[in-house]
N, C-alpha and C positions, 0 to 999 in steps of 0.2 A: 618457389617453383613456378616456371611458366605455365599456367593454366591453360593458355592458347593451347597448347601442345599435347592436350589429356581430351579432344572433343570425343575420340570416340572414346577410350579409355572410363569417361565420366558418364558413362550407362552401369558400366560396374564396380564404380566407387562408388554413387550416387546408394548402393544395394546396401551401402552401412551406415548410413546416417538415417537420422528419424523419418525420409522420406521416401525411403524406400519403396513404397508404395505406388509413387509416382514415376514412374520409368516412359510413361506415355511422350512421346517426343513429336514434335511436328516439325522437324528438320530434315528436308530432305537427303541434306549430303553427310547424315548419321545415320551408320547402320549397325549393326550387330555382329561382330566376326569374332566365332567357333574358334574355341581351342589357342586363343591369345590370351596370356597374362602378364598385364601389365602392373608394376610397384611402382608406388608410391603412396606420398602426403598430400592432405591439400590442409590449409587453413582455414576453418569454419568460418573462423570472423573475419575473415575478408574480404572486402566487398565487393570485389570481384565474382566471387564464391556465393556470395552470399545474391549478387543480384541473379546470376546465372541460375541460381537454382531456384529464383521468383521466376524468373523466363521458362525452367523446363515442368515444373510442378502444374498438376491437373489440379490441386487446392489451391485456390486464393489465401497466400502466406506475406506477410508483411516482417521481415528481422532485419533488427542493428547488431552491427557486427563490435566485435572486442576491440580491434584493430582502428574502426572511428572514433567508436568512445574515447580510447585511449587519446588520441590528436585532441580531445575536447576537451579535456580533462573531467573526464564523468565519472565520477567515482562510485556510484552509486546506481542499481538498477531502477529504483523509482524515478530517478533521474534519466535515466538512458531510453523510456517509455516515452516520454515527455516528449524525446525525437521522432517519434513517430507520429503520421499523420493522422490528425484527430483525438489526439491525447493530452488531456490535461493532469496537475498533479493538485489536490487540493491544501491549501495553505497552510500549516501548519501541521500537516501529517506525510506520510509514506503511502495515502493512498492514491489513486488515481481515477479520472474518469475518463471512457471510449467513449467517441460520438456522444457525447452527454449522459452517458449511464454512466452512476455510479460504482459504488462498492457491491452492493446484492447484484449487480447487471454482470460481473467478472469473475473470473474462476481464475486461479494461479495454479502454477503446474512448477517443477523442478523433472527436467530431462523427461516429461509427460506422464509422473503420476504427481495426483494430488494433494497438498501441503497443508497443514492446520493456519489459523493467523495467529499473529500471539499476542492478539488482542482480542478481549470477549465483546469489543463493541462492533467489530469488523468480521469482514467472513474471509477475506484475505490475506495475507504475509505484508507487512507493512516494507514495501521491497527497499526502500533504504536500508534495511536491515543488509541486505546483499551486494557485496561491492564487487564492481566488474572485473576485477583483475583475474575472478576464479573463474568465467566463465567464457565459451565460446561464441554467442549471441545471445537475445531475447528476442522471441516469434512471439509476434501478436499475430493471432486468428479470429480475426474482424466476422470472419463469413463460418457458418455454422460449416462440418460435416460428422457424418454419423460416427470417427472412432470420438471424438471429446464427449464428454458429460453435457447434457442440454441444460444444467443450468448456468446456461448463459444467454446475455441478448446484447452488452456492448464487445466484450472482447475475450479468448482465453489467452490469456499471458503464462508461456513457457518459458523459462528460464534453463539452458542447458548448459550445465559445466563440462569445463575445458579437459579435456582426455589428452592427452600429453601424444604430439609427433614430432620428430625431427633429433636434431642432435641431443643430449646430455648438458644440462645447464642449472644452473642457482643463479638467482637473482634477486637484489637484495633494494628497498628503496625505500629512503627515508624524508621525511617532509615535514614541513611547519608552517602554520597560516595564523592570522591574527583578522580577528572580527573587530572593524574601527570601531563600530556602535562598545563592543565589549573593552576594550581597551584603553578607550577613553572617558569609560564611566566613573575614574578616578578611586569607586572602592567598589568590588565586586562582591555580593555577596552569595551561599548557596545556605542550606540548611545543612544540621548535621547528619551525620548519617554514613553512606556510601566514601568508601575512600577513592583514590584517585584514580584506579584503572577497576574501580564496581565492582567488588567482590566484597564487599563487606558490607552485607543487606543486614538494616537494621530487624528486628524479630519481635514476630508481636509480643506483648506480654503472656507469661503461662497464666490460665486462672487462677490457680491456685496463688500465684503471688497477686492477681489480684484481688483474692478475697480476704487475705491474711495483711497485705501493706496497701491495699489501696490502687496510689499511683504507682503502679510499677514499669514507666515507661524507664529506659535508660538513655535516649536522645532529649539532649534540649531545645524548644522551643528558641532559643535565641539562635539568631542571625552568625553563619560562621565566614570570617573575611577569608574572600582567596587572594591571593598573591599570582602576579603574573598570569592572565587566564590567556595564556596562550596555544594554541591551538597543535598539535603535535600528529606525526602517525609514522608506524614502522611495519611493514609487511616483508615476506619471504615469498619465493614459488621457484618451484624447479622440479626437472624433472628426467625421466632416466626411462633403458628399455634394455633389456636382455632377451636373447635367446632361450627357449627353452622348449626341446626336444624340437617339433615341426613349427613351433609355436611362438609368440614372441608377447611378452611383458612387458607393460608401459606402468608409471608411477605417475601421477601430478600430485604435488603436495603444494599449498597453498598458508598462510597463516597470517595474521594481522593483528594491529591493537590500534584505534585511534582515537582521540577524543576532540571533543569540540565546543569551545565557548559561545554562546552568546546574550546580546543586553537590546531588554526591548524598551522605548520610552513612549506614553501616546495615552491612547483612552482603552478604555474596555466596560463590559457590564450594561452598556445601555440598555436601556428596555421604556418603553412608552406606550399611554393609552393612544388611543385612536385620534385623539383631539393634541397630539403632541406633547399632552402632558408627562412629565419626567415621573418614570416610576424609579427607575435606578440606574445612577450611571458614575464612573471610576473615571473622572478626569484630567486624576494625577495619578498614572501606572507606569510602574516598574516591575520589570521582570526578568530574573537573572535564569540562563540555561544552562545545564552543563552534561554532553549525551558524551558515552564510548560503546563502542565497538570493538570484539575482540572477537575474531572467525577461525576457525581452520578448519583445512578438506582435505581429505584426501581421498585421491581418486584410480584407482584399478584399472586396468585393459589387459584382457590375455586372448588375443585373437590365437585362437589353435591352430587353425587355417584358416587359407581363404572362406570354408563356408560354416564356419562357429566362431561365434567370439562373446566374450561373457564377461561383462562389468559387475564394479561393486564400488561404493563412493560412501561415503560419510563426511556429512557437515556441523558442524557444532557452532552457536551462534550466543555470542551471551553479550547482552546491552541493555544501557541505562538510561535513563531519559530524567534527569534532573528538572525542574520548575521551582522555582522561589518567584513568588508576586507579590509586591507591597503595594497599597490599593490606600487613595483617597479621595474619597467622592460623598453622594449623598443615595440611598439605600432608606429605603421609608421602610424594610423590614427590621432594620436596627436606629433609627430615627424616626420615632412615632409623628414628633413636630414636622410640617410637610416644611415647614418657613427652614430652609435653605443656610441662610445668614448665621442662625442660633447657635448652628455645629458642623459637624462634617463624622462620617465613619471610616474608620484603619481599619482595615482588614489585610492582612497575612496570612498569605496562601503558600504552604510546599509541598510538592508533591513526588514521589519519583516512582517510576516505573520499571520493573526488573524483568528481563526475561529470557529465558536458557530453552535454547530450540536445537535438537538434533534430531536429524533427516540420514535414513539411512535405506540405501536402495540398491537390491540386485537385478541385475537385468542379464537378458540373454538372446543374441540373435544367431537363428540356424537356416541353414541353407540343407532342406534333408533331401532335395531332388533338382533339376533342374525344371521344376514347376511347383514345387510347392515349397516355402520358409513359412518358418517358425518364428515365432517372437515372445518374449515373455516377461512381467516387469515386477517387481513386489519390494513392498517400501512399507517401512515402520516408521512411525514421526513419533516423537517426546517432546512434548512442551510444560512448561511452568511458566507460568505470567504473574508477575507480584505488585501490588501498590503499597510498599510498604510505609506503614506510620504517615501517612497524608495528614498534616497539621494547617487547621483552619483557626485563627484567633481574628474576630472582630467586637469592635470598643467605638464609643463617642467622642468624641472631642467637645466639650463644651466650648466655647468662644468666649460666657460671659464669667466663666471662671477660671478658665486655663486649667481644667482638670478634666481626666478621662473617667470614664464610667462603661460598666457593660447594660447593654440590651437587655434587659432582664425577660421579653418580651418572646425572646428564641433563644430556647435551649442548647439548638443547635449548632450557634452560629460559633461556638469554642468546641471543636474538638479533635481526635485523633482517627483515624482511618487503616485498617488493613484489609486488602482482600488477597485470594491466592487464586489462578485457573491451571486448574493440572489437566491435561486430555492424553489419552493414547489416542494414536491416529494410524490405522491399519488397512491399506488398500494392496490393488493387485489386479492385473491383467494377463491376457493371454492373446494373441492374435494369429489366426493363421491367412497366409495369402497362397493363392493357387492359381495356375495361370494357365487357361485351358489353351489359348491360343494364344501369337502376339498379340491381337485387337480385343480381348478377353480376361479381364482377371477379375477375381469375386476375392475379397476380404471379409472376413471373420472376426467375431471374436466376442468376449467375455470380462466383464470388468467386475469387480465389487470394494468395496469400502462400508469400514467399521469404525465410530468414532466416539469414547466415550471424553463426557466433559462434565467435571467437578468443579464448580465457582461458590465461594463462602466469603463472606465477608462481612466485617464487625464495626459497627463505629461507635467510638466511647465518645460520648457528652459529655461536656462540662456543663453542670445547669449550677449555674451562681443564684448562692442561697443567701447573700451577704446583701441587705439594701444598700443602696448609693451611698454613699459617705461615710461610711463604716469601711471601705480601705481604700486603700491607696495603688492605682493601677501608674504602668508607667508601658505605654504600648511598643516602648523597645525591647521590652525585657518581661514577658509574658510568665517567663519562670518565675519571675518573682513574687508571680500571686498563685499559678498553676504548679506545685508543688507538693510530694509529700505531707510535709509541717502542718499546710494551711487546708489539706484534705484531711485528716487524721483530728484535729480539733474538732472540724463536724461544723463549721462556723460557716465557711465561705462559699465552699460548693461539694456538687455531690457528682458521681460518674453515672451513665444511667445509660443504656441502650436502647432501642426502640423495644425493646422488650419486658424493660424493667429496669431500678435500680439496682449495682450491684451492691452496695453495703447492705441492704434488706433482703434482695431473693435474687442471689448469685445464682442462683439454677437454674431460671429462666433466662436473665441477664444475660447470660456469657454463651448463649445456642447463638449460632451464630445465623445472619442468614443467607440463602443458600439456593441455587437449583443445579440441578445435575442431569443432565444429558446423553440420549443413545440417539449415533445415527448411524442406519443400516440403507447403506445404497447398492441396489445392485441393477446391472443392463447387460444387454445384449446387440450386438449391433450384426448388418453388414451392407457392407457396399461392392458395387457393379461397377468396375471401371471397362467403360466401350470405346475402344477406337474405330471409327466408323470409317472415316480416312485418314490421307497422313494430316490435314487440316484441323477436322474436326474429331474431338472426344469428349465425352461425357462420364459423370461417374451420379450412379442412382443408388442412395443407401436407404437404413429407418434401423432406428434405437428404439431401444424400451427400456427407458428408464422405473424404476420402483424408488423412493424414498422414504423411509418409517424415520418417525421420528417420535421419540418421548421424551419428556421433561416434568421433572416432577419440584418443585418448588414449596418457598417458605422465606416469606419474604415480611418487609415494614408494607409494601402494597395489598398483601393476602398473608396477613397474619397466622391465619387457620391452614394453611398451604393448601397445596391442590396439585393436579397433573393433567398435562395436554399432552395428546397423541395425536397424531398425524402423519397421513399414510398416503401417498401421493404415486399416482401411474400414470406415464404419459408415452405415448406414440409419437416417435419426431421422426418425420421424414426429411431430405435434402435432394438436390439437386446440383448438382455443379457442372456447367459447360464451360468448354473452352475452344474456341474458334482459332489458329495462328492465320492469322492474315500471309502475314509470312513469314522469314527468319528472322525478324526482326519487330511484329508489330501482332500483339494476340487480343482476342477480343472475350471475355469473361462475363457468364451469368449465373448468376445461385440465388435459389431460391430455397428455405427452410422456415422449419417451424419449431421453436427453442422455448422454454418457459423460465421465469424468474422465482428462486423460492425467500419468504421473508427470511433476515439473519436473525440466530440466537439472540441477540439483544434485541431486535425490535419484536421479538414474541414472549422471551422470558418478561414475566412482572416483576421488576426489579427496576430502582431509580438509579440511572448515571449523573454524579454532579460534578459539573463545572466552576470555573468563576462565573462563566457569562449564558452560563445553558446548562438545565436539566433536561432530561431525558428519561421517559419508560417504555418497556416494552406493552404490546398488547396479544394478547392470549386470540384474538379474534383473526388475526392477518391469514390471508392464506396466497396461493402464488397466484402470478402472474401468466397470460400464456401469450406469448411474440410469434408474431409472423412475419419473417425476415427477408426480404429481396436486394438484389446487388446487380449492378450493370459497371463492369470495368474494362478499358483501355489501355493499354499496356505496350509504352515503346522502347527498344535497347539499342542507342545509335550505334556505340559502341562500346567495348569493355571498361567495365568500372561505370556505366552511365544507364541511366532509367530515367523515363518520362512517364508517369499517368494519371489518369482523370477516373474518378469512378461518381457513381450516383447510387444512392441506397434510401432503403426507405424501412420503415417497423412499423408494424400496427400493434397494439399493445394491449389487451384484455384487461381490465379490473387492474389499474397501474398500481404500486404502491408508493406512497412518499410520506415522507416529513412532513406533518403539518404542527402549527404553534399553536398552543395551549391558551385558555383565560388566563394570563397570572404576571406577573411581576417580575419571576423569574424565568422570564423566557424558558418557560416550560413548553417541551417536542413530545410528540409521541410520532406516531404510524399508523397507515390506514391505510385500504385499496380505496381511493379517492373517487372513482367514478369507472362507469364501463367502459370505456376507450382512452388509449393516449396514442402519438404518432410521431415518431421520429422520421424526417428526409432531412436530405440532406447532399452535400458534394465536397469531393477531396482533390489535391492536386497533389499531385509530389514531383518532384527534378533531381535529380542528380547527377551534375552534369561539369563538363571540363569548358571551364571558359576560353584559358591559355593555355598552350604546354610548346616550353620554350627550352630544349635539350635538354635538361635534368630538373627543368622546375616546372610547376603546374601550378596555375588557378582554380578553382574548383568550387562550386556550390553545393549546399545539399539545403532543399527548403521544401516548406509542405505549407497545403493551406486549409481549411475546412471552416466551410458555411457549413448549421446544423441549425435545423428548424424541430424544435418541440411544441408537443402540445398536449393538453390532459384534459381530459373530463373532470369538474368538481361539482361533486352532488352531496350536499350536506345529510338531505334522507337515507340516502344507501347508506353514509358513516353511520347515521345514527340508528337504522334498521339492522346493519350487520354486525355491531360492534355494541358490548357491555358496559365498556370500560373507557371509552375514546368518544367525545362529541364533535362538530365540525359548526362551524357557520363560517363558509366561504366567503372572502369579499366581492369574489366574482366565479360565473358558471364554469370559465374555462381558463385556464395557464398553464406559465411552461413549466415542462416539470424539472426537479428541483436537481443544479450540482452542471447541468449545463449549461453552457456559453454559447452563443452563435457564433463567432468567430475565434479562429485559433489559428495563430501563424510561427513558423519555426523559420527562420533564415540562418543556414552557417555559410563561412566564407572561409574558406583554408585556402592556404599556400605551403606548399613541400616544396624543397631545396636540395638535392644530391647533391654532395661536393665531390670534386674528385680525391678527397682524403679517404671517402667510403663511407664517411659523416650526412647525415639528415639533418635538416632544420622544418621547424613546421609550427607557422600560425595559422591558427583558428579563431575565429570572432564567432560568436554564435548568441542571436537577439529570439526572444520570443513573446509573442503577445497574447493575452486571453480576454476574454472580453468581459461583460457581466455577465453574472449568474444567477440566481434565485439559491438559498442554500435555505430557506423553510417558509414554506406557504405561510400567510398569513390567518386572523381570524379576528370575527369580529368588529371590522372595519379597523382592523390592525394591520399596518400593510406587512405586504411579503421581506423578509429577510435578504438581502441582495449584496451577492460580494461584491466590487465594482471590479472594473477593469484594471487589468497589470502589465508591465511592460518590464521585461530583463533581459540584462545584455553581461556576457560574460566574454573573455580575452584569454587566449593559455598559447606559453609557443615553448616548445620543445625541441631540445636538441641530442643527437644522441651520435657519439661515436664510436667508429670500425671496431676499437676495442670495447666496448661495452657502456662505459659513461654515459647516463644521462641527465642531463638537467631540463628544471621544468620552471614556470615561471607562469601562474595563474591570477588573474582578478577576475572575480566573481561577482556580479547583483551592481554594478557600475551604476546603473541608470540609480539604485535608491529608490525605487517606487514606494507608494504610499499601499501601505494593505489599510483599504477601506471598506467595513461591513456597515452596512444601514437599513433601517428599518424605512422601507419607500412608503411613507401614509402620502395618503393624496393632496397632502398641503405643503409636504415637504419629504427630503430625506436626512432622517432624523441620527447621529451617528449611532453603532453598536459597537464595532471596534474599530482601532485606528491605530495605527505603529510604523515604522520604517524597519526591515530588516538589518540594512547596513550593507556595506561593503566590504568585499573579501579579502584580499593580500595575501598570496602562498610563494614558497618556495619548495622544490625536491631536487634530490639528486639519485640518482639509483644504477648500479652495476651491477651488468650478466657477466657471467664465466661459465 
């Protein structure tokens, strides 16, 4: 649909999307005409659509549309963030960081209510979980206002799925990619376990078998070959609309399955004292991955009329996250001898992660008067999150006898792992707007959220009872010693949890340990939207947030358990102006006050381990409070095009961060680090037409962001405010941790109309991030520092009049090195190091 053609029109469409709110318009030749109705669609993710409604909106809104990503080949909403300006995604996860805030600094939203993560270390949805094809954008809200939850200070990330317009269709599309790095590993391997589309989670053992047989695991510890790990996916969507009475019904159905290989080869594990001496480090790693993804949604619309219309959607998300590590290095927790030469340690790591997430949400918007609408949201979320049977085996390698041997030294260093996180997640809003004049409207409204969370998890020991040369290990084949047979004699080793042996005192043994969680959020908000002229508007709001929090614990950290409550009120106010220079050029300022609260993991006492990092929570943390300012620029030469600059700055109270531990294993906890931290900073963004040459177009879309941090470190405050957590900073002041100073995005597309009715369309799209700090340092141990990365990806697509599409993707081309290092002041010392690899895909797909 021509969009030109809907200017006035798009004051009363504009009344059903999430933006309704914003009708303020500083366009002189749009006006309001009584008693016209006009039908139609428009398409959310198109960027047309999507800039137009940055230009007419009184909030500062940042959204990528379905319609780009698609030309990108973004399959993935963690990914599709990443496009935006001032967003990073950190390496090895689905999370992300705004202007240098990380995970605690973000809130995630599904159609604007709020999501569980379905990970207990994270406070987020790890958004690769979500793949773009179901959705109609993702809005990033950089700039506070009073209807979102104040805990936020980098960004709230809305993800809104796609409500089905336009004709009746099915569309079907099928693909397959190959990881070089995986492909050419020559033998792949995973652990046993999970079959080939994740539905077959292995299960912890009952106690009961194991106090009657012992070893009652039923996966083997041996390495299982996969054949072909080639990369595959198959999705559906389509969608449909009937009449019904005044009224009319819309369908999206959405579904998916993909899975994906990869092979990492390089270092891992480092860890060094202060004088560069090696405490541990993995200089021969391998590591095989193997993730699926399997989604479906489906999504409702029955506008009754023009002034009701009431959704309902449901998403069901269920993924795997395989890891196999085979690790040879030197480890002075399993090699007492420091002399290097004598031996080396194997260790084998697998680990997988399970999680079943369904999101389900009704909504409803009413039009009861020509001044006052209604709005109304309420959403139930189910999560389970599982790490099932985590198998850890590490052994010696003698040199001087060519025989292996266990550590007798750490109990720990052989054993098995289960945890499980179940939460209900219960929120719900209400919003009224009322509109006393045109220059005039006040918003309403009432939010709350209810969140319970149950986390338990058990780790069985192997403690080898057998001295050295009394058997025979073979470190490919750990079954061979870890076995019914060799448990059941009573010779070789015994099982034993932080709690206890179980062949002795199964009843202490098998409690598992545990915390469990209530969180009860409730606010209030409203805001003032003023049109002063047709130039200038402002909107003046203030929330009241409440947040209760209790957890009650029993853990290896506090054996005895214990319980922390915490009860948090805060008053946030906001400001947002908007100045339109003219139809074309608007000038933006907001000013707010937002707070940061610590995540469940960084307060539960409870240890996360890694190969290359542990991690605990600290019971002492408490929040953050941000003071937020924005200065923005904003130009639209013409349709399809945005140009602008903004400048912003944070001041930051009692910051919290990562800081590194005494220890060998680059052991993290958490602290509010000092009284001040400060974010400034500056962005650019283009999106703009180079060429357009009768049916074909040039086109850029690129963004750039300087970001300057900075934090107070006061080693007294840690050690005054905290029980549990010490501190000796290397220095008074740094940046704070997970931010980069620079970040750049450049794409480069080319579209083709042919005259058959056929599209062609490349896309080049390069990105750079710069260094980071990813954990303070301690002790004259330097800071933890990812270095800098550079990726470059290719996708051109073709699609013809009758439906056919093909696609043609490579991915991570450039090959960068992911380097983490530990920066001591004499050197930077490695932590990890690897090559992702590069990608190779094919798709083809067809609508009817």
């Amino acid at each position: 649909m021509n969009l030109t053609k809907l200017s006035i029109a798009a004051v009363f469409l504009t009344a059903f999307t999430p933006i309704a709110a914003q009708q303020t318009d500083s366009l002189k030749t749009e006006k309001r005409i009584e008693g016209v109705v006009i039908q139609g669609t428009t398409n959310k993710g198109a960027e047309a659509n999507l800039i137009n409604t940055q230009r007419r909106s009184l909030e500062v809104i940042e959204r990528v549309g379905s319609a780009q990503l698609e030309k990108q080949g973004v399959g993935d909403v963690s990914t599709a963030v990443t496009k935006a300006t001032g967003a990073q995604k950190q390496e090895g996860s689905g999370q992300v960081f705004i202007r240098g805030l990380g995970d605690r600094s973000n809130s995630t939203q599904i159609n604007g209510l709020a999501i569980p993560s379905n990970d207990p270390m994270y406070k987020n949805l790890d958004l690769s979980l979500l793949k773009t094809d179901m959705i109609d954008y993702v809005s990033l809200e950089k700039v506070y206002h009073p209807k979102m939850w104040g805990d936020m200070s980098g960004a709230n990330i809305n993800i809104v799925t796609k409500v089905y317009t336009g004709k009746p269709y099915f569309k079907i599309n099928l693909g397959s990619s190959i990881s070089l790095n995986a492909v050419n590993t020559g033998t792949f391997f995973l652990q046993d376990g999970l079959n080939y589309f994740g539905f077959d989670t292995p299960s912890k053992p009952k106690n009961a078998a194991l106090v009657n047989s012992g070893f009652a695991f039923t996966t083997s510890a041996n390495n299982q070959q996969i054949l072909n790990p080639i990369n595959s996916s198959l999705s559906v969507d389509f969608g449909r609309n009937w009449n019904i009475g005044q009224g009319r019904l819309s369908i999206f159905g959405y579904g998916s399955f993909e899975n994906q290989y990869q092979y990492l080869e390089g270092t891992t594990g480092g860890s060094y004292d202060a004088h560069g001496s090696i405490l541990r480090i993995y200089d021969t790693a391998e590591e095989f991955g193997y993730d699926t993804n399997t989604t479906a949604l489906v999504n409702l619309n029955y506008r009754l009329n023009p002034r009701h219309t009431v959704n309902f959607s449901t998403n069901f998300i269920h993924t795997t996250d395989q890891k196999l590590g085979l690790y040879e290095g030197f480890d002075r927790n399993y090699l007492d001898d420091p002399q290097r030469e004598l031996g080396y340690t194997t260790l084998r790591r697998a680990s997988t992660k399970v999680n079943d997430l369904l999101v389900n949400q009704l909504r409803g918007d009413h039009t009861l008067s020509e001044s006052l609408k209604l709005s109304w949201n309420l959403g139930v979320n189910l999560l389970e999150s599982q790490r099932p049977d985590r198998q850890q085996n590490a052994s010696v390698f003698d040199k001087a006898t060519g025989t292996s041997y266990f550590a007798s030294s750490n109990p720990g260093a052989n054993h098995r792992y289960f945890d499980r996180l179940k939460e209900k997640d219960y929120v719900g809003s209400v919003q009224l707007e009322y509109e006393a004049t045109e220059k005039l409207k006040l918003q309403a409204g009432l939010e709350s959220r209810f969140k319970d969370s149950d986390f338990r998890a058990t780790q069985y020991n192997f403690r080898v009872t057998s001295p050295q040369g009394n058997y025979y290990l073979d470190p490919n084949s750990y079954d061979s010693f870890f076995n019914l047979d060799n448990y059941q004699t009573g010779s070789y080793f015994d099982i034993v949890t932080f709690r206890g042996d179980i062949r002795y005192n199964p009843e202490n043994a098998l409690i598992p340990q545990f915390y469990q969680a209530e969180m009860f959020n409730n606010a209030a908000f409203a805001n003032l939207n003023i049109t002063l002229n047709q130039k200038l508007s402002a909107q003046v709001g203030v929330r009241y947030d409440n947040l209760q929090q209790e957890i009650r614990y029993n853990t290896a950290i506090f054996s005895n358990g214990g319980e922390i409550k915490k009860d948090y009120s805060k008053i946030l106010p906001a400001l947002n102006v908007k100045y339109a220079l003219d139809s074309k050029h608007n000038l933006r300022f907001s000013a707010s006050k937002t707070y940061t609260t610590p995540l469940l993991l960084e307060i539960a006492p409870y240890e996360y381990e890694e190969i290359d990092e542990l991690s605990y929570g600290n019971i002492d943390l408490y929040p953050s409070d941000n003071y937020n300012v924005d200065l923005k620029w904003e130009w639209f030469p013409r349709r399809n095009e945005l140009v602008s600059l903004t400048a912003f700055g944070k001041l930051i109270q009692n910051p919290i961060a990562r800081i590194t531990a005494s220890s060998s294993a680059n052991t993290t906890s958490f602290a509010n680090v000092g009284d001040q931290g400060q974010v400034f900073g500056a962005e650019f963004e283009a999106r703009k037409d180079l060429l357009n040459l009768g049916q074909s177009r040039l086109y850029t879309f690129l963004n750039l962001s300087y970001i300057h941090t900075s934090q107070e470190l006061d080693k007294e405050k840690v050690i005054r405010e905290n029980s549990t957590v010490t501190a000796d900073f290397i220095r008074a002041e740094d940046k704070m941790t997970g931010a980069s100073d620079l970040l750049a995005n450049v794409n480069l597309g080319w579209e083709r109309k042919l005259d058959t009715g056929a599209q062609l369309d490349l896309v080049a799209s390069y990105s750079y991030i710069s260094d980071n700090v990813y954990a303070l340092g301690y002790e004259m141990r330097g800071n933890i520092v990812d270095k800098a990365i550079h990726t470059l990806d290719a996708v051109a697509k073709y699609k013809t009049q009758s439906g056919i599409g093909i696609s043609l993707s490579a991915k991570n081309l450039l090959n960068p090195t992911f380097h983490r290092v530990q920066d001591n002041t004499n050197a930077e010392l490695t932590v990890r190091k690897y090559q992702l690899g590069a990608q190779l895909g094919a798709g083809v797909s067809y609508e009817f």
